[in-house]
C-alpha positions in Angstrom: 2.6 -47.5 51.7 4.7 -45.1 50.3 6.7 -46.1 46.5 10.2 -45.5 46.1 12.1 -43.2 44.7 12.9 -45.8 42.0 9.5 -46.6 41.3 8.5 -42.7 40.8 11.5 -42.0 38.2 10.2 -45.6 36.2 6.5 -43.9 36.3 8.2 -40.4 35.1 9.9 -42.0 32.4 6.8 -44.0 31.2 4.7 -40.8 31.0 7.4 -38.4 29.5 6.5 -39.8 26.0 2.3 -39.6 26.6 2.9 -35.9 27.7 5.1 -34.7 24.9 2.7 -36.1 22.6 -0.4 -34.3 24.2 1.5 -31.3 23.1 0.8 -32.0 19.5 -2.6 -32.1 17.3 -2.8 -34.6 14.2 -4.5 -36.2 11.9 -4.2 -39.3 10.6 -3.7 -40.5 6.8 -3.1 -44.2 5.4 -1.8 -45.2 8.5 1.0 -42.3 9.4 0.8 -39.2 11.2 0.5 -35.4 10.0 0.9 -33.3 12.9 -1.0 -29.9 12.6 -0.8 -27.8 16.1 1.5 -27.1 18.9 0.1 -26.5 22.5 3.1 -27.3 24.5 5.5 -24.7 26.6 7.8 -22.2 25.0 11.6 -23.1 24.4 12.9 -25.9 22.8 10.7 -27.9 20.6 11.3 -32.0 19.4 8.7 -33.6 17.1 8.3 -36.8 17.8 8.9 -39.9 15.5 6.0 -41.8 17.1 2.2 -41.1 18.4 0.2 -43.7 19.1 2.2 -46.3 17.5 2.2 -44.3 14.2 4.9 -42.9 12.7 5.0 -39.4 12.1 6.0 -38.1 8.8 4.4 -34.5 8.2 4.4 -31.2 9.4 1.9 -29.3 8.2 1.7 -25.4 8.1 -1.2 -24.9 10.8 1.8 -26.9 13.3 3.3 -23.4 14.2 0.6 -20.8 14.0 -1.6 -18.8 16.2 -3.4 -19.4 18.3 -1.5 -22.0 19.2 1.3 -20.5 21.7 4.3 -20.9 19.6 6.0 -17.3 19.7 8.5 -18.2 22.0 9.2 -21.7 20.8 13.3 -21.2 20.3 14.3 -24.5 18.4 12.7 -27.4 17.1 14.1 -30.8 16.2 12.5 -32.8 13.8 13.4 -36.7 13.5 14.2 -39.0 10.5 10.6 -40.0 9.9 9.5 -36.4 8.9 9.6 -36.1 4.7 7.1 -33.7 4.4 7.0 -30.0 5.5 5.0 -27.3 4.2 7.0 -24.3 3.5 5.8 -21.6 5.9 5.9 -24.5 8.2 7.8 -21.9 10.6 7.5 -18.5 9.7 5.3 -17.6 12.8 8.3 -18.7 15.4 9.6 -15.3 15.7 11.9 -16.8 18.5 13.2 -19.5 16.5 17.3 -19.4 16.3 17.5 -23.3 15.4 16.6 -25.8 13.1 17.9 -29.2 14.0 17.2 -32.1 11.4 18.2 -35.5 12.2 21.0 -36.7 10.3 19.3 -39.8 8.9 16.8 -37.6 7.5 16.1 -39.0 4.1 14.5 -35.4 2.7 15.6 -32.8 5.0 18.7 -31.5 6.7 20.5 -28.3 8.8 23.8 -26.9 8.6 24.3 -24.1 11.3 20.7 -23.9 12.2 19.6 -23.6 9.0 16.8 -25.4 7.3 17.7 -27.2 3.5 16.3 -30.1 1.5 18.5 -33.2 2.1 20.9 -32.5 -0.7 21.7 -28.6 0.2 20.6 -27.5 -3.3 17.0 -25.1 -1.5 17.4 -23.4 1.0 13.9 -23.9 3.3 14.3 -21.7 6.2 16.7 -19.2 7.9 15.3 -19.1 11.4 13.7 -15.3 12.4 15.7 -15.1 15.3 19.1 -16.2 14.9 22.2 -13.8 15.4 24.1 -12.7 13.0 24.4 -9.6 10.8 25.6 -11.2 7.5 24.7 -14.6 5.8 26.5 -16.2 3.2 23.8 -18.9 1.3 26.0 -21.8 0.6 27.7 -23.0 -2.9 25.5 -26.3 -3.0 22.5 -24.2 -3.3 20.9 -23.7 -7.0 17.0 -22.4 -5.1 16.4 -20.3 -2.4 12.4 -21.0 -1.3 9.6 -18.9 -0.8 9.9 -18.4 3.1 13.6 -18.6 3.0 14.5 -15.1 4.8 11.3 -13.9 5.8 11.2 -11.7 8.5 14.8 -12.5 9.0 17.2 -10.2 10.9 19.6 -10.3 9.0 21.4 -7.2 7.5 23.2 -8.3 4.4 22.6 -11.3 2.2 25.0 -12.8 -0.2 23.8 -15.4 -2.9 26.3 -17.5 -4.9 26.6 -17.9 -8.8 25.4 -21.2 -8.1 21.7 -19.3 -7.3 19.1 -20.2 -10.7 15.9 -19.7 -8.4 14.7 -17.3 -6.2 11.2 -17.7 -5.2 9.2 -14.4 -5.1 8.5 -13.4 -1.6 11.9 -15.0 -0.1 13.1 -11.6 1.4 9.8 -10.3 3.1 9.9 -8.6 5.6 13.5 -7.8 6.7 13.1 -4.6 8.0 17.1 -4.7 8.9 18.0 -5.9 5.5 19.7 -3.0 3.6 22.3 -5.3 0.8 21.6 -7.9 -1.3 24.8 -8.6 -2.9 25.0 -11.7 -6.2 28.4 -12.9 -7.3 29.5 -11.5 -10.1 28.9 -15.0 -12.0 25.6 -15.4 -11.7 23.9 -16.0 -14.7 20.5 -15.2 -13.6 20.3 -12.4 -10.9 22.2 -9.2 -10.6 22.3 -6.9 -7.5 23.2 -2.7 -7.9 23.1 -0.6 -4.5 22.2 -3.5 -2.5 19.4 -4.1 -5.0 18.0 -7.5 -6.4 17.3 -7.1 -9.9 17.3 -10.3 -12.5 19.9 -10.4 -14.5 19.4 -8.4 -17.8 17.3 -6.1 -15.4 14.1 -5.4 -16.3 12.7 -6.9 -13.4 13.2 -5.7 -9.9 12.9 -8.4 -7.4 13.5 -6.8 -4.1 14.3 -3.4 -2.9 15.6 -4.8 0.7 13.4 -3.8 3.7 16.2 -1.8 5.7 16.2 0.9 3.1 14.6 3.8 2.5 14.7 7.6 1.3 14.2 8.7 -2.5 14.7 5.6 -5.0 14.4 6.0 -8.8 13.3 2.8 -10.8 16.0 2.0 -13.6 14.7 2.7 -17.2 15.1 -0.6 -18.0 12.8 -2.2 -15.8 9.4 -3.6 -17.4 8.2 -5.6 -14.5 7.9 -4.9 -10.5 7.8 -7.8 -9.1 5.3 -9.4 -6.6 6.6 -8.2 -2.9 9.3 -6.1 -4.8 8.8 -3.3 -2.1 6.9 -4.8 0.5 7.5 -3.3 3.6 10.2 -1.2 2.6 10.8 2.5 4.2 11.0 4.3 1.1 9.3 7.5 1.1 9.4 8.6 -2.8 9.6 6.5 -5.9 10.0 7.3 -8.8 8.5 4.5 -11.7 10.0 4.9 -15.3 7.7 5.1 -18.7 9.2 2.1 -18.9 7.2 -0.1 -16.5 4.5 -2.2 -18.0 3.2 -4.3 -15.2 3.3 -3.8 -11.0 2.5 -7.4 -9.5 0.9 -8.2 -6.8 1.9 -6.7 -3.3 4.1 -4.9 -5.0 4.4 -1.8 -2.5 2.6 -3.5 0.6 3.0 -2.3 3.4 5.3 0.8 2.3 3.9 2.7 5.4 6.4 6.0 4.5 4.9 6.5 0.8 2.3 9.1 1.0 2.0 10.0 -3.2 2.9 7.9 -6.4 3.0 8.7 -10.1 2.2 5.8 -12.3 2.8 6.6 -15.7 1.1 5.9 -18.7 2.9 2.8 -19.8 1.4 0.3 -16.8 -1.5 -1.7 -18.7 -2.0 -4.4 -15.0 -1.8 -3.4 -12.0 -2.0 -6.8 -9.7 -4.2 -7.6 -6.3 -2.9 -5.8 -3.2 -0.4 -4.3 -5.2 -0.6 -1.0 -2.4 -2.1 -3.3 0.5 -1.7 -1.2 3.7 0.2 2.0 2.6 -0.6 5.4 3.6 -0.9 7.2 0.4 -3.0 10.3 0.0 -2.8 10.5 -3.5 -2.2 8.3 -6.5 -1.9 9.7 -9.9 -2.1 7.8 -13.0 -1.0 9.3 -16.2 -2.8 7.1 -18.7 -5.5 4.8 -19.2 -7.2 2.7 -16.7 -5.0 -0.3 -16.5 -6.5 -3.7 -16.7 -7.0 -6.1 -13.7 -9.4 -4.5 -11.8 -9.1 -6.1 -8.8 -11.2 -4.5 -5.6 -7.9 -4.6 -3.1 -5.5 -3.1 -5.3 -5.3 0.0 -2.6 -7.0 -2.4 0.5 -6.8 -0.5 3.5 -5.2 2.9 1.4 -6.9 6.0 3.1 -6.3 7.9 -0.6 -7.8 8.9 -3.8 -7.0 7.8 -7.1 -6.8 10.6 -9.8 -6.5 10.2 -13.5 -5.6 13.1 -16.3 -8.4 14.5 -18.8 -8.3 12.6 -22.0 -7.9 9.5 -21.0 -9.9 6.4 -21.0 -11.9 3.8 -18.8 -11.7 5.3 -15.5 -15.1 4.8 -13.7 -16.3 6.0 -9.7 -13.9 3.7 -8.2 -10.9 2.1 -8.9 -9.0 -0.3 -7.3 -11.4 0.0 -3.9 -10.8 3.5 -3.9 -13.4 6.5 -5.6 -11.2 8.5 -8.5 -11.4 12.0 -9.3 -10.0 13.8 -12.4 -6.5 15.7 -11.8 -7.4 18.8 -14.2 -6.0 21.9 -13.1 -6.0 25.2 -15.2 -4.7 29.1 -15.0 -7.5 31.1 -16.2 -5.9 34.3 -18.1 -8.7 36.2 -18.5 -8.9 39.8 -17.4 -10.8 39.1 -14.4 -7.9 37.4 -12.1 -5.0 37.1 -14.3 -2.7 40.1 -13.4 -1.0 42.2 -11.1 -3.1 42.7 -8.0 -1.6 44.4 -4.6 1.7 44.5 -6.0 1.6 40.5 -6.7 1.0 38.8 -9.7 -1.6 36.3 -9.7 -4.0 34.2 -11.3 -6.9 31.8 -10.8 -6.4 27.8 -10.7 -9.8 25.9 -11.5 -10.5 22.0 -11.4 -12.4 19.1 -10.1 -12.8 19.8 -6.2 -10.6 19.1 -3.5 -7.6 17.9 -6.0 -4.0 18.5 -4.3 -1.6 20.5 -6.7 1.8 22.0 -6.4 2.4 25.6 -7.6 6.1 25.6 -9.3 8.2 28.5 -11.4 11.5 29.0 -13.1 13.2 31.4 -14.4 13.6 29.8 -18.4 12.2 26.5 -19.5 15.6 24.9 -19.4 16.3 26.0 -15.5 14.9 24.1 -12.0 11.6 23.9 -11.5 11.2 25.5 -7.5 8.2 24.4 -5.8 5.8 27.6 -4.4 3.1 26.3 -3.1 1.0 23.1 -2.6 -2.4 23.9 -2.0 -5.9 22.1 -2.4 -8.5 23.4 -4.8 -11.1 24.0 -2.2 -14.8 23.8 -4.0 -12.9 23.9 -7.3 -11.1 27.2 -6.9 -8.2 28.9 -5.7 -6.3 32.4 -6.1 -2.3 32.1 -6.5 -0.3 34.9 -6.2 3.4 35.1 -6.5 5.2 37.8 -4.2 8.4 37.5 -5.5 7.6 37.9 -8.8 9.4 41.4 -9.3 12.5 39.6 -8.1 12.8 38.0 -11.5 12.4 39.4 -15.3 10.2 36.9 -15.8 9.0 33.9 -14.8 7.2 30.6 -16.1 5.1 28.3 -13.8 3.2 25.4 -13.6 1.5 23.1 -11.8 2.0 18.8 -10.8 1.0 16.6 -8.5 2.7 16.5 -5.1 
């Protein structure tokens, strides 16, 4: 015998709740549910309020991670008996354009997809995937969390003079993010070219990910932030005498710096401070600075070179092996001269170090780069062509 169509939909509806829960992994504490994996379907996501009788009330950050397949998840709902949510609860949905929160949620809530505490004052979570070019954070809010923006695609972010917090890391990421622009009124944070700076500047916070090209540090900063630069497309930077400290993951991920000059006045450098870049060459100008951290330069294919004179470099700093920068003219009869109608002279120093040839025509003229050449077995001949173009000329050498 057959059932009926009736008695099918009434078997349907009795498993739709046993199914969505399969989708979910927990754990259960004092009698209430954490759930910490996904394994249902892409698209939209609802938690339940209910497994097994037990009321759900945490989301923990494992929920939404790999392996679980949670890519493609585009919005999840979360009901009134969630109160707790780690932070980076969501940060691996990089489909996710909605947040929904029930209304009756006693710790949480959403306005236009986006993620808050219950009162509006932190702002959780702007979903990866939403639309939009431009985000204004809203009036109530007085913190702006740790995941906030990340990986956003957002373009420009405006934050209120309401804004007394802004966690470190909130902007990673945003590889379209090229402003970040702070009311006038804000008593803690400034922004200058797009630039997020607090507010009597001597700390730069976050040099957006959508911009790039030449960038020099203010003089008045004393601090680079942790994730200040991370991921940005900045190809040259250039850090002031100023500078004290560089925090951790500082420059991560800065794929299009290839050389850096830190100067003398950095005493820390922090963990993973160059995680991932490509730079060939890094060249300190004073002392070994403290913190000596392996995975300063983890994954960095360079070398790390240091000036004669000064103090507490060893083999390796950093992760990476050192080398001192040391380049001299010898002036000696020998090489030092006219030779074939050029003038020329020898440069000696520690093997293999990369150095730029430069002249001008008085000391208080443009320096104009020659030649950048490596000093192959500790040696090599320069010789200036143009040299009877000019009544004289001065030159010298730096790092590239």
């Amino acid at each position: 015998m057959k059932p009926s169509r009736k008695l099918l939909a009434a078997l349907l509806l009795m498993l739709l709740p046993a199914v969505t829960q399969a989708q979910f992994t927990f754990t259960i504490n004092n009698g209430t549910i954490t759930i910490t994996g996904y394994t249902g379907p892409s698209g939209p996501v609802s938690i339940p309020s209910t497994i097994s009788g037990l009321q759900v009330t945490a989301i923990s950050r494992t929920t939404f991670a790999p392996p679980n397949n949670v890519g493609n998840i585009s919005s999840i709902s979360i009901p009134d008996t969630v109160t707790n949510i780690d932070s980076d609860s969501f940060v691996n949905c990089y489909a996710l354009t909605t947040i929904i929160i029930d209304a009756a949620n006693p710790a949480y809530s959403s306005d236009g997809d986006v993620f808050f505490n219950k009162s509006q004052t932190m702002l959780l979570q702007y979903p990866r995937a939403k639309t939009g070019d431009s985000f204004g954070v809203p009036s109530t809010v007085t913190n702006i969390g740790p995941t906030a923006f990340f990986c956003c695609s957002l373009k420009s972010i405006s934050i209120p003079a309401t804004v007394t917090a802004i966690a470190l890391g909130a902007f990673r990421d945003c590889s379209g993010l090229t402003n970040i622009a702070v009311d006038a009124a804000n008593a803690f944070y400034r922004s200058k070219g797009g630039i997020l700076f607090d507010q009597n500047q001597t700390s730069i916070i976050c040099f957006p990910g959508g911009l790039g090209g030449a960038y020099a540090i203010p003089s008045s900063i004393t601090n680079i932030a942790t994730y200040a630069f991370e991921g940005c497309q900045i190809t040259n930077v250039t850090i002031p005498d100023s500078v004290c400290a560089i925090e951790d993951v500082a420059f991560g991920n800065c794929w299009h710096l290839v050389n850096i000059t830190i100067p003398g006045s950095v005493r820390s450098v922090g963990s993973e401070a160059f995680y991932m870049c490509l730079l060939r060459g890094i060249y300190f100008e004073g002392n070994e600075p403290s913190g000596r951290y392996s995975e300063i330069f983890d994954q960095v294919p360079g070398t790390v070179y240091y000036l004669p004179k000064t103090i507490g470099w060893t083999n390796v700093y950093g992760g990476l092996h050192t080398a001192l920068w040391n380049p001299q003219a010898l002036t000696g009869r020998d090489s030092f001269g006219v030779r074939t109608n050029r003038f020329g002279f020898n440069i000696t120093g520690t093997t293999n170090i990369p150095i730029v040839v430069e002249a001008c025509t008085n000391l208080g003229s443009d320096w104009i780069p020659l030649q950048s050449v490596s000093l192959t077995n500790g040696s090599f001949y320069f010789s200036d062509p143009q040299w009877t173009n000019y009544p004289g000329r001065f030159y010298r050498f730096r790092s590239p």
